[in-house]
Structure formats: C-alpha cells, structure tokens
C-alpha positions, 0 to 999 in steps of 0.5 A, spaced: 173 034 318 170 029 313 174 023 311 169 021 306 170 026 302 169 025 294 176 025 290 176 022 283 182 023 278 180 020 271 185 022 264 181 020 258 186 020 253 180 020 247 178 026 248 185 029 251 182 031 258 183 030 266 177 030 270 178 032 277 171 032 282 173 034 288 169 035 296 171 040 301 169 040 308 168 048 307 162 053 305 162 055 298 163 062 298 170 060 302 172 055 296 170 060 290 174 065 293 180 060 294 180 059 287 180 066 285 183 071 291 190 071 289 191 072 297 189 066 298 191 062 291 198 064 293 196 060 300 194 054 297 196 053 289 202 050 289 204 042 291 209 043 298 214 045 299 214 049 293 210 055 294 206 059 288 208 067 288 203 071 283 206 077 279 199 079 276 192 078 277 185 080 275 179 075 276 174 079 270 173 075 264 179 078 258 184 079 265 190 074 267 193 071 273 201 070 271 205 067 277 210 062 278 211 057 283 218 057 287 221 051 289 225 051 296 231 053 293 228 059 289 227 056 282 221 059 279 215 056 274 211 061 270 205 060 268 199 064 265 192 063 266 187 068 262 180 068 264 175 066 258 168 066 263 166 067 269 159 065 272 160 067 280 160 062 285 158 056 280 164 056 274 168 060 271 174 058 265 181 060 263 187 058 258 193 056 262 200 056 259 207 055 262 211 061 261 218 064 262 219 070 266 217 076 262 210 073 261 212 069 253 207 063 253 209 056 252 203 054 247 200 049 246 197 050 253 190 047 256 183 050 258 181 050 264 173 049 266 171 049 274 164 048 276 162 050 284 157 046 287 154 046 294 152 039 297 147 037 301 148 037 309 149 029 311 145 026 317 150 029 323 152 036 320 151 041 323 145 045 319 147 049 314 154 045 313 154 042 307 160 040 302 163 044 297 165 040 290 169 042 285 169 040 279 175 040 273 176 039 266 182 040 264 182 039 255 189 040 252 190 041 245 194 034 243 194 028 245 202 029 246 201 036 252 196 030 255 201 026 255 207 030 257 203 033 263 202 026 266 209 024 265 211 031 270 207 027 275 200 032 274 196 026 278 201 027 284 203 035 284 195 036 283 193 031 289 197 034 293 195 042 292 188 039 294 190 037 300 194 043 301 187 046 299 184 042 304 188 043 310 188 051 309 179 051 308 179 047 315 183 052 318 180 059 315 173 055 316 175 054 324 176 063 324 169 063 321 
C-alpha cells in the first residue's frame, strides 16, 4: 500500500467543470472494471454509510446505468449515467443526471470524461506494479448546477467514494 498516491480536486468555475486526478495502488484493468462492472460499482460507488444499488446497467455506447444510492435508513438517490463513448481500458464518457424513481432525468445534468492510465512502477515496487490513475472531468451546463454540486458537498461525498475505492482495490488486489 502506497500512501503517496496523487490526489487532486480542482473546481474551475470559468469553465464550470471539477477536475479529479486521482492514483490507485492497483492494476489497470482491476480499476477499469471497477469503474464499469456494476458487480463492483455497487461495491464502491457511494460515500459510506450509503450504498449504491443498480437497477440497470449497460456499459455500450448509446446504454445506461440507472441506480440510487440508499442511505442506512433506506431513502433512495437516483441517478442516470448514459454512456456517449467508450475507448476500452483508457477513457470512456457519459451524461449524468439525478432522477426520480421511474427514471425521468433532473436536467441539466453534467458530463462525465474518465481517462484510464497506468503509471510507471517506482524504485521498490515490485515488477510489473505500477500505479493506476483516473482522471475526471466533470463540465456542467451552468454555472448555477456547479455551484449547486459544491454546496451538496460533491468535494467531500466524492472524496470519500475514492477512498471507498481505495480500500476495495487493495482487498481485490490481495485475492489476485
């Protein structure tokens, strides 16, 4: 386990998007399918103590993931991701929205740019084990839907889904 792993959280309001770059102890491909394998999305995919229960997922450009993520005393949060594009293992796209419960979109929402990339092993890793990085780009329609996704506390809900992340890819790492 690294503890000087890249971690950086930029709102740029000028061009209404928030910047996440993000380094994972694990391999590429375990990060990629964490991000796009709704077995383990609903793993990781929500701040504790909620959790993230998907309804529908199809990882293909034109598909969806519609979900909620479900508070310990079961209120639920929908939210619908459609995919735009998909390059495998190094970036894909989608539109994300809030919605209610049958799947009607909150507009505006934002769009989503992932970029996957593997990092150089460092002196004293061992062969072959470098870092992943994910790299976000979050852009909203207005400056008033930023704005608003600071103040539900995006910052701090999305740090600690990372982490969440974190502590799942070391323990699927270890049964590799």
């Amino acid at each position: 386990m690294k503890n000087n792993l890249l971690f950086d959280f930029t709102v740029d309001k000028a061009t209404k998007t928030v910047f996440i770059n993000r380094e994972f102890d694990a391999e590429l491909s375990l990060v990629w399918d964490a991000f796009t394998k709704q077995e383990i999305l609903d793993q990781w995919w929500a701040p504790k103590p909620w959790a993230s229960k998907t309804k529908i997922m199809n990882f293909e450009v034109g598909g969806r993931r519609f979900y909620a993520m479900v508070s310990p005393e079961g209120q639920e949060r929908w939210s619908i991701q459609k995919y735009t594009s998909i390059s495998p293992k190094t970036n894909f796209k989608m539109s994300s929205a809030f919605a209610d419960k049958n799947e009607n979109p909150e507009l505006p929402g934002s769009d989503w740019d992932l970029n996957f990339s593997e990092q150089n092993a460092r002196p004293g890793d061992p062969v072959g084990r470098g870092t992943s990085k994910v790299s976000i780009a979050i852009k909203n329609e207005s400056l008033a839907r930023l704005e608003r996704m600071i103040e539900m506390g995006f910052k701090e809900g999305f740090t600690a889904t990372l982490k969440h992340l974190e502590d799942l890819l070391t323990t699927l790492s270890q049964r590799q």
